[in-house]
C-alpha positions, 0 to 999 in steps of 0.5 A, a space after each residue: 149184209 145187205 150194206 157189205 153187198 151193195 159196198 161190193 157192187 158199187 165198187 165192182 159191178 153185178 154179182 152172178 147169183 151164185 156169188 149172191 146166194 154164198 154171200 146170204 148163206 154162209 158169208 162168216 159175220 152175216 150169212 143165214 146159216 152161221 148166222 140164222 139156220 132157222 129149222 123147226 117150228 119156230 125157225 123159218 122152214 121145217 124137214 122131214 126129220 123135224 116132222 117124224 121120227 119115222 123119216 130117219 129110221 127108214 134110212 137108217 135101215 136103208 144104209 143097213 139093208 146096204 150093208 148087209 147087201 154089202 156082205 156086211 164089211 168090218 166097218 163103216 163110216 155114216 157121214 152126213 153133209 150139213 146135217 141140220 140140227 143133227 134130229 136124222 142121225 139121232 133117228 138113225 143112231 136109234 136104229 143102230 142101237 135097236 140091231 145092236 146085236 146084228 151090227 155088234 161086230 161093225 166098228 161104226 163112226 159118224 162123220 158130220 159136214 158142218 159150217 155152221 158154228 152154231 148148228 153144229 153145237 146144236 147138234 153136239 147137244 142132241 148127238 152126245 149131250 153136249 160132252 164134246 171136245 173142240 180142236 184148234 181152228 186149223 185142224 182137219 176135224 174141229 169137234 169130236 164126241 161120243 154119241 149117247 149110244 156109244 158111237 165116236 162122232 168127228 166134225 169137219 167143215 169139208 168133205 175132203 176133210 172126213 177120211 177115206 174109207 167103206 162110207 155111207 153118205 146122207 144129204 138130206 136137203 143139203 144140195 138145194 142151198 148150193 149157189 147156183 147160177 142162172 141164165 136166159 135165153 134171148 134173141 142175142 143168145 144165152 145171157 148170165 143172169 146177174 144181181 145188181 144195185 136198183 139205180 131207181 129204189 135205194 138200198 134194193 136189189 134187182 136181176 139185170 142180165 149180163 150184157 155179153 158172155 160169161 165165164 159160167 156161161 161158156 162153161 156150163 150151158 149144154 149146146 144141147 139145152 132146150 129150155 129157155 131158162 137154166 139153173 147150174 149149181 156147179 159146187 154140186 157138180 164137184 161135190 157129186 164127183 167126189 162123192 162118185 170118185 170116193 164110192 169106186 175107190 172104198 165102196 159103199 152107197 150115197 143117199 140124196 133127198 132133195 127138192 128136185 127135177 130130172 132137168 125139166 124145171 127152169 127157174 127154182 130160186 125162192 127164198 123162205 122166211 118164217 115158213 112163208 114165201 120170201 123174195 130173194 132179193 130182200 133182206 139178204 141173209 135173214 131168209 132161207 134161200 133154195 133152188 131144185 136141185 136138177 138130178 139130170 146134171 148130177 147123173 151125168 157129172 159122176 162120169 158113169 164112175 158109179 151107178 145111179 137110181 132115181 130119182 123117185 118121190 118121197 111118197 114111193 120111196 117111203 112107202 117101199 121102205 115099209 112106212 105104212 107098217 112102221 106107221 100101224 105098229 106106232 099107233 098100236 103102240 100109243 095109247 095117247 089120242 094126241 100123239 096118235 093125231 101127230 103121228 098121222 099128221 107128219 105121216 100126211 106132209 111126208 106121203 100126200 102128193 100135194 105136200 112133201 109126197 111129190 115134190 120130194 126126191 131120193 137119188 143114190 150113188 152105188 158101186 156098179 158091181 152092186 147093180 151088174 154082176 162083173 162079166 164073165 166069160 162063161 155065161 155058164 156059171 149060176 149066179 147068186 141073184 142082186 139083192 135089190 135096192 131097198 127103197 128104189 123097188 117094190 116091198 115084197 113081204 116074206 
């Protein structure tokens, strides 16, 4: 990869770092996710889903909580973007299996976003045991299968892809391996920062920075911006429009959680390899590479189509959804000491502010009627109250 990359700035000049990063990650021979996609102890970084089964029952009752609150429609759609080795659906589906009876008269289906070939067999094996039928490369949905529980799974390679209809979306750290482009502020104003070849190591990368303006520059820098450095992620930027234009037209609710920051942070690019810091500059494609993702912008790009909340931290979105008593009755129920250790172990990096607790946020898309009830002339009218939306308020106990 690192070959084909300088071939390419040999013969066309520096890369924008968003060129740069869809190259490492998803370039179709060499990138790290069709290639690598190192998640879990042995791979190069591990998520919340890996760490603790707990994570993804939590959201499993969110989209329930949400449906309920929904006045339980006929169906709904889960559809997860870049769902990994596909360990938080699995979590979610047991859930779905345990309220078997309170779900029984939903018609329930799975949607995975995957362009991995090889996660996506990862996940056919731990969603359906492997029993799966793949289509022809041009289809729309290129594997389908049934999960262990008996619920219809489809894979696609692009949200546009996945039918439209009553949806549940789940992007759980997938935002932060979108390409992002970078800019400085100098004395001769903003400046693109770019990836180019080091005239004085050979075979290694550098940052240079553009010397004029560039197309992304005019585009995405706010005339109101304060910081010195910026990061854009513009396929976000689409990505969170559709997500937004699909919940006005069929309902429904999105769930993000995400590294990230409410447009505070400045430069959030690093790479990692082997659980370990790694320069994103070296060995292009055989490390994880990421960016915070900045909430601040993906509000504003819904064009107050939906409603936004968050985002919150892990920590308190976890803990609103009732983790320390799923946690007690976990406990109570093992008698094994090693297990019991594990269990507080992951519910440490999940919860303690120095670990996942902080750094971690949750963002949601939700139909405006879900938060405002439509206006009415007459005010006089009572009001069923809003349900509030778990996870992004306080747990009150009945």
């Amino acid at each position: 990869l690192l070959r084909h990359l300088l071939f390419k700035l040999r013969a066309s000049g520096p890369l924008t770092v968003a060129e740069y990063m869809r190259e490492a990650l998803t370039n179709p021979a060499q990138g790290y996710y069709t290639r690598r996609g190192g998640i879990g102890e042995s791979g190069d970084f591990v998520t919340s889903p890996e760490l603790s089964q707990v994570f993804g029952e939590l959201i499993g009752i969110w989209y329930i909580s949400e449906w309920i609150a929904a006045g339980k429609p006929k169906a709904f759609q889960l559809v997860e973007l870049g769902p990994g080795r596909g360990s938080l659906t699995d979590d979610i589906l047991r859930v779905f299996k345990q309220l078997a009876s309170l779900l029984s008269k939903c018609d329930i289906s799975i949607h995975l976003v995957e362009v991995s070939p090889r996660l996506s067999e990862i996940q056919a094996q731990m969603l359906t045991g492997g029993k799966v039928q793949s289509s022809p490369r041009d289809d729309a949905v290129y594997m389908k299968g049934i999960s262990k529980t008996g619920i219809p799974i489809s894979w696609y390679r692009d949200i546009q892809d996945v039918p439209q209809g009553y949806s549940f979306y789940l992007a759980h750290e997938f935002f932060d391996a979108l390409p992002i482009h970078k800019f400085q502020r100098t004395e001769k104003g903003w400046r693109e920062v770019l990836v180019d070849e080091d005239p004085e190591v050979p075979d290694q990368l550098r940052f240079v920075l553009a010397p004029s303006s560039t197309p992304a520059m005019q585009n995405f820098i706010q005339p109101e911006e304060m910081r010195e450095h910026v990061e854009v992620c513009p396929e976000a930027g689409v990505l969170i429009q559709r997500l937004a234009h699909r919940l006005e037209k069929d309902g429904g609710a999105a769930l993000i959680a995400d590294y990230g920051h409410d447009g505070t942070k400045t430069d959030t690019f690093r790479g990692f390899r082997n659980h370990k810091p790694h320069d994103v500059l070296k060995a292009p494609g055989m490390a994880d590479l990421t960016a915070d993702v900045d909430f601040s912008y993906l509000r504003k790009m819904t064009q107050g189509r939906t409603a936004t909340l968050g985002p919150i931290k892990q920590r308190e979105f976890l803990k609103n959804m009732g983790i320390d008593f799923r946690l007690q009755v976990l406990l109570q129920n093992s008698q094994d000491t090693a297990t019991q250790e594990q269990l507080r172990h992951s519910y440490d990096m999940l919860m303690n502010p120095k670990k996942m607790g902080d750094c971690f946020k949750f963002f949601a898309l939700l139909p405006h009627h879900r938060l405002t009830h439509p206006d009415q002339k007459d005010d006089l009218q009572p009001r069923a109250p809003l349900v509030p939306v778990a996870g992004f308020s306080e747990l009150s106990l009945k």
